[in-house]
C-alpha positions in Angstrom: -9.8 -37.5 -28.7 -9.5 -34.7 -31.1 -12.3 -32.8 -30.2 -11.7 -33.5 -26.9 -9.2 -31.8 -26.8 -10.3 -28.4 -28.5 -13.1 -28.2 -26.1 -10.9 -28.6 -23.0 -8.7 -25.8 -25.0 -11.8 -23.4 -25.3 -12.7 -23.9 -22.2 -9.5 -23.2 -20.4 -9.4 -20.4 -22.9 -13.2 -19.3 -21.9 -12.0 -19.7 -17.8 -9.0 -17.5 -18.7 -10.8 -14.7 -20.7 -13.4 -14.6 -17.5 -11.0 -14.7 -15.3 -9.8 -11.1 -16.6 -12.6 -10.2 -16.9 -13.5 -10.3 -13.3 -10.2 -8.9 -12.2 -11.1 -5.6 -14.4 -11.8 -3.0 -12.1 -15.2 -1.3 -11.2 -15.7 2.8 -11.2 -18.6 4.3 -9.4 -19.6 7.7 -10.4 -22.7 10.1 -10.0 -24.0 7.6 -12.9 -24.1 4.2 -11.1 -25.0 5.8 -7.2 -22.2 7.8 -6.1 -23.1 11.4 -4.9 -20.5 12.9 -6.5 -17.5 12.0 -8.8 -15.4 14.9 -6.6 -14.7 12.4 -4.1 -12.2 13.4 -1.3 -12.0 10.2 0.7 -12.9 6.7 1.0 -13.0 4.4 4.7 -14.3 1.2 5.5 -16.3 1.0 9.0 -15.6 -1.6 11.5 -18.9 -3.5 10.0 -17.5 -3.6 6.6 -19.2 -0.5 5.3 -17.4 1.6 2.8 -18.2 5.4 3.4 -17.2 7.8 0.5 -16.8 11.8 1.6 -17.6 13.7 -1.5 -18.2 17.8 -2.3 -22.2 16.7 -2.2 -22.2 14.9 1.0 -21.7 11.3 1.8 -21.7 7.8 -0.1 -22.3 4.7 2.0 -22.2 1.5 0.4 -23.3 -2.0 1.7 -21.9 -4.5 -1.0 -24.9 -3.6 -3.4 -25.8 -0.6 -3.8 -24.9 3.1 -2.5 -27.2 5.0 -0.1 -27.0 8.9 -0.6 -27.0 11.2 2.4 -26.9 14.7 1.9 -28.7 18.0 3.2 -31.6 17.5 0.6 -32.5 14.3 2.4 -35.3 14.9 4.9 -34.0 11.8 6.8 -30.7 13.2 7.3 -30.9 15.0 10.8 -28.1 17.0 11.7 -26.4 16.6 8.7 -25.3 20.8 8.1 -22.7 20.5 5.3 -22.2 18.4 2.1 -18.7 19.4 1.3 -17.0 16.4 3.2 -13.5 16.2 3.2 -13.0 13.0 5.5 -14.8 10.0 7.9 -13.6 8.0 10.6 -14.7 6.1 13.3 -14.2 6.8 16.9 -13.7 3.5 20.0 -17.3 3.6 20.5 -18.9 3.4 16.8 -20.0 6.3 16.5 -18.9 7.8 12.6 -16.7 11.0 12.7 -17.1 13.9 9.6 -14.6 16.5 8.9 -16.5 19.1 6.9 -16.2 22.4 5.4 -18.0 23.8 8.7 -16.3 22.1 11.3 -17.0 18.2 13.0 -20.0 16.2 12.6 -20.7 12.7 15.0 -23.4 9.8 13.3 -24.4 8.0 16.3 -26.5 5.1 13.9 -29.6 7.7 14.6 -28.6 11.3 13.7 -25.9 13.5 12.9 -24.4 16.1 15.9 -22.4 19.0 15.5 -20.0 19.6 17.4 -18.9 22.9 19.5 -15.9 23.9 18.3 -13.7 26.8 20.8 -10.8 28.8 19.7 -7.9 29.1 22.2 -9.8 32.4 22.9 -12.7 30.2 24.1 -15.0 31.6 21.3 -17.4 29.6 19.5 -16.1 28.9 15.9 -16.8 27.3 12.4 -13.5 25.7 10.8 -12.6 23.9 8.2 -11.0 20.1 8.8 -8.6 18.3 6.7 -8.0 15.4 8.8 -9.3 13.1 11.8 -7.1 10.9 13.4 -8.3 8.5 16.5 -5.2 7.2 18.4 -4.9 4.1 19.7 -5.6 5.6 23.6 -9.0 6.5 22.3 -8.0 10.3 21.8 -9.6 12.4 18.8 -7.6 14.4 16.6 -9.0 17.1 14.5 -6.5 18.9 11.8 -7.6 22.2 10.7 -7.4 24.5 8.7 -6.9 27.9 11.0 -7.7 26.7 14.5 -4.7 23.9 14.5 -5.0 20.6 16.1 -8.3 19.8 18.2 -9.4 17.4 20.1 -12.9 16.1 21.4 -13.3 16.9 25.3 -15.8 17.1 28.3 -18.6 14.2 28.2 -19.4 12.8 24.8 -23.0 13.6 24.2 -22.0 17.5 25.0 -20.0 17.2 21.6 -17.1 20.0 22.4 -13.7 20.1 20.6 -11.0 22.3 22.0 -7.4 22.7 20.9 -4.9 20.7 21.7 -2.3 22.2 24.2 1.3 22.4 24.1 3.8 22.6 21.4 1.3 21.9 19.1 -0.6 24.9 19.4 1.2 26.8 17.4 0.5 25.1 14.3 -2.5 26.4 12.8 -2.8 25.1 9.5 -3.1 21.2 9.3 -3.1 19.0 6.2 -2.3 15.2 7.3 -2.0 13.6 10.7 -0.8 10.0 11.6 0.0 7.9 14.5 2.8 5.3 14.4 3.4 2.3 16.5 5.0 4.0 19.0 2.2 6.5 19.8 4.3 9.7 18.0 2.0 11.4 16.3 3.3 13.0 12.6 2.1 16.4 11.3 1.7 17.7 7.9 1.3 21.0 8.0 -0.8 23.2 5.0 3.0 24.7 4.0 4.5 21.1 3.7 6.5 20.8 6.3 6.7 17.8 8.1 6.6 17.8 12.3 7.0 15.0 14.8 5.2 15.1 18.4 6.5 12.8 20.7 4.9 11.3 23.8 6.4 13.4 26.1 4.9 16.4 23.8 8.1 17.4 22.3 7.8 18.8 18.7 10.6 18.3 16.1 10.8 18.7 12.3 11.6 16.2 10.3 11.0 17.3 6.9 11.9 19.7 4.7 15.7 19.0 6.4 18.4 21.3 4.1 16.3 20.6 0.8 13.3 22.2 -1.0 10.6 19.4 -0.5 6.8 20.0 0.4 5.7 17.0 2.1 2.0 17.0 0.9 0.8 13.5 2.9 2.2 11.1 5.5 1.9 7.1 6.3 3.1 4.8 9.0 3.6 1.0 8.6 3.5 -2.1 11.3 6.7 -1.6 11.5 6.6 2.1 12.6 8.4 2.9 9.4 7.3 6.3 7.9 6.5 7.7 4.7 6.0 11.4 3.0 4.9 12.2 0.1 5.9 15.3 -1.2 4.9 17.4 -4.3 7.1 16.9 -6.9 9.8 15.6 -5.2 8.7 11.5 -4.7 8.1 9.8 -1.6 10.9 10.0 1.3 10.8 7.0 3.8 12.1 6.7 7.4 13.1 3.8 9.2 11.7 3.4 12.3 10.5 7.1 12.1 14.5 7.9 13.9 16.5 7.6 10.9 17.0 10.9 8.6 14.5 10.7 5.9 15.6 9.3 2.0 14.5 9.5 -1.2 12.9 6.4 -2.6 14.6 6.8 -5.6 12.5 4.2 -7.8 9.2 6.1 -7.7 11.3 9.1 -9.0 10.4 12.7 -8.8 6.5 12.2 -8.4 4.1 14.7 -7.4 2.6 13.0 -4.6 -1.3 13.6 -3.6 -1.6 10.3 -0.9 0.0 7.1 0.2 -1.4 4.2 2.1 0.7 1.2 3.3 -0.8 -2.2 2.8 -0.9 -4.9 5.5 1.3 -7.2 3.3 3.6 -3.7 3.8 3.2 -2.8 -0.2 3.4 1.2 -0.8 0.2 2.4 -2.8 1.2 6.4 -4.0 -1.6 7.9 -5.5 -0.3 11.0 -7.9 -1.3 14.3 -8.9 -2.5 13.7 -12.5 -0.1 10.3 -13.2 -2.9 7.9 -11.3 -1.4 5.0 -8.8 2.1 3.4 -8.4 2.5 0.4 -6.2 5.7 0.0 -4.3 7.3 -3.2 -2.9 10.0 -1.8 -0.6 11.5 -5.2 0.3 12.3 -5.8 -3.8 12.3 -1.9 -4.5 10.0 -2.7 -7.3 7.7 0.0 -8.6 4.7 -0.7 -10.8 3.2 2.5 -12.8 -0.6 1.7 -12.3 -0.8 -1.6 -11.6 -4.4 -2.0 -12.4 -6.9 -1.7 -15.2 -10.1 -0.6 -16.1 -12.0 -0.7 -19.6 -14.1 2.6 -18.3 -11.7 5.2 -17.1 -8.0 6.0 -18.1 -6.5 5.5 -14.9 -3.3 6.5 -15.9 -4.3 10.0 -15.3 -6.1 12.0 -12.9 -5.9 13.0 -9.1 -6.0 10.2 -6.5 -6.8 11.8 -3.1 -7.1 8.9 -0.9 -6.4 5.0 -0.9 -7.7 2.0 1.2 -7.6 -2.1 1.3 -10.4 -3.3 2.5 -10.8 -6.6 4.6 -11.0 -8.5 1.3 -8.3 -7.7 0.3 -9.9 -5.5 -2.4 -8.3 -2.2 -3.4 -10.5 1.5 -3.3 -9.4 4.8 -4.3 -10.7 8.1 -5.1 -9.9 10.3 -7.6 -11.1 13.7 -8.2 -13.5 14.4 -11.0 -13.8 10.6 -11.9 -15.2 9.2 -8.8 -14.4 6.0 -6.7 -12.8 3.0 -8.4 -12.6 -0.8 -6.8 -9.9 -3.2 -8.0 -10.7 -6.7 -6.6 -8.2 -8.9 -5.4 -7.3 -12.3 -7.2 -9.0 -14.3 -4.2 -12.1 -12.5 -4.1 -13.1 -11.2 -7.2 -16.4 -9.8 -7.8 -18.5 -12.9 -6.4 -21.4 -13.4 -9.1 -24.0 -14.9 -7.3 -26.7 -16.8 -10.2 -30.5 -17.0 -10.5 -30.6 -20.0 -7.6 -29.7 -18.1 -4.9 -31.3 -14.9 -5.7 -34.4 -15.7 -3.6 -32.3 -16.4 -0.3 -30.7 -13.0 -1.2 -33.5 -11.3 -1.1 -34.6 -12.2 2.2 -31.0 -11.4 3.3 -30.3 -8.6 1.8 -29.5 -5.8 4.4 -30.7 -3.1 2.2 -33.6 -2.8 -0.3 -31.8 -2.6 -3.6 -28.7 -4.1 -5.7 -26.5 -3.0 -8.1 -25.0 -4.4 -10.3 -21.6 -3.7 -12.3 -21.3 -3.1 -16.2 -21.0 -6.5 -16.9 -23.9 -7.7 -15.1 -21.9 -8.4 -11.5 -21.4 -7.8 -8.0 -19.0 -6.6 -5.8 -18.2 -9.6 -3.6 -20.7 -8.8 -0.1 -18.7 -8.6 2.6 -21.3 -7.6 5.3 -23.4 -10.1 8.2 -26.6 -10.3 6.4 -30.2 -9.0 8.0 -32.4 -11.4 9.3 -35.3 -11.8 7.7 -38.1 -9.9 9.3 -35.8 -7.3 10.4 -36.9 -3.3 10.0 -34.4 -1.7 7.7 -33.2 1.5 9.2 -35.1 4.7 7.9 -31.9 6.0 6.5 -31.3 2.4 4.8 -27.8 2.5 6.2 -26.1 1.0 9.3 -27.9 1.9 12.9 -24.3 1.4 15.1 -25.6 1.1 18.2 
């Protein structure tokens, strides 16, 4: 009975120690597939596909392994710029790029620039922070310069124009965001914070009698909104009507991006302080609630955020790369020796990777059928 019990003891002990284990988070750098640790922004695809804009061109990764896509590759037609700074995806699948050079369109085959006019009707390059797609099917492009844009004419003639209205006299755009009611929320480059109704009026909300540089934006289900600023915390609006307040728990933060959770959790990702999570029904803050035994993630940049489908949690941070905290009901999914033969016949791309201690993210993807030609670019043919 004694020994019994000290092997049910290690063994709970053993399940325990694993279980930690698997909740440790994963980084992915230029050593382990990513293009670049100066990652900008990470999205996940409507197929489950995470994308990662870096300063040396695109990351996509399929639950295994990352496929690089960059200038240098012969494969990549069309694609005129590796400094990405964001990717989204439009109603019809097709992926959208914000560059240093202006708007790029992957239609699963090739990459398509688009013709960008100035309100002078002149052909232009320009640089774009952000891409928002509404939920009307509209296309949003903030920019640096040339203010807001959006796509126009027939798709396959790939023209963005500016956006008329009150609008156009912002030039210089940082963040953009749609709330539930279809206002549309503008960050501009000197951190002020604008509202567009949908009658086109244009108010601004932020700074209002202070001194605070709203540096990013969020809206939740609720049509709650957030703003980041730098240095000053993160402000929050109920309903996006009431006057904008402090959240006084995350403090005086210097504030580089937020992202709003389904479950309505606040991720802040800081300028140099890493991640705080943020539980507005309890107020409780968490200073980086996760952990990782290859990167200090208590410091550093985090430029962007994102839960994926999983439940799992992705963020980039510049200089260091793109980090993946799994959540508790889906860790990181080893799959053992008997079912690596299937895998290999299911396997939608050619190659796996695996993490530091010998696992895998858990695959969230429709496998390929077997026979199936992989796509010459080994990622994701949309259409």
């Amino acid at each position: 009975m004694r020994n019994l019990r000290q092997t049910l003891l290690f063994l709970i002990l053993l399940l325990t120690s694993a279980i930690a284990e698997a909740q440790t988070g994963k980084l992915y750098n230029t050593e382990n597939g990513l293009s670049s640790s100066f990652a900008n922004q990470v999205f996940q695809d409507s197929r489950g596909f995470i994308w990662v804009a870096t300063r040396n061109g695109l990351s996509v990764f399929d639950g295994y392994h990352f496929v690089m896509i960059n200038r240098d590759n012969s494969s990549s037609r069309g694609f005129d710029s590796n400094y990405i700074n964001k990717v989204e995806q439009d109603h019809q699948g097709n992926i959208l790029l914000g560059s240093n050079k202006g708007l790029l369109n992957f239609d699963g085959q090739q990459f398509h620039a688009y013709k960008i006019y100035n309100d002078q009707h002149k052909l232009v390059k320009t640089y774009v922070n952000d891409i928002v797609v509404r939920r009307n099917g509209q296309v949003l492009i903030g920019t640096s310069g040339y203010g807001i844009l959006q796509t126009s004419g027939k798709a396959e003639d790939y023209v963005c124009r500016p956006v008329k209205g009150a609008v156009s006299k912002l030039k210089y755009i940082r963040r953009m965001a749609e709330d539930r009611l279809g206002r549309v929320w503008i960050n501009t480059e000197d951190g002020r914070l604008l509202c567009q109704d949908r009658q086109g009026r244009l108010t601004q909300r932020l700074p209002m009698g202070g001194k605070q540089s709203v540096s990013s934006i969020a809206c939740d289900a609720q049509g709650n909104v957030y703003a980041g600023t730098t240095g000053d915390g993160v402000y929050f609006s109920r309903g996006g009507v009431m006057p904008f307040t402090q959240v006084s728990a995350l403090g005086k933060l210097s504030v580089s991006c937020v992202f709003v959770a389904p479950s309505g959790k606040v991720y802040v990702g800081s300028d140099g302080y890493g991640l705080y999570s943020y539980q507005p029904a309890t107020g409780l803050v968490v200073n980086n609630p996760f952990y990782s035994n290859r990167i200090d993630l208590t410091t550093g940049k985090v430029n962007s955020i994102i839960q994926d489908r999983q439940g799992n949690v992705w963020m980039t941070m510049l200089q260091k790369g793109l980090y993946m905290q799994p959540a508790l009901a889906f860790d990181f999914g080893y799959i053992g020796q008997s079912h690596r033969r299937q895998l290999r016949h299911a396997c939608t791309l050619r190659r796996r990777r695996h993490d530091v201690g010998g696992n895998r993210p858990r695959r969230t993807l429709p496998p390929r059928r077997h026979g199936q030609a992989t796509p010459a670019l080994y990622f994701p043919q949309y259409h």
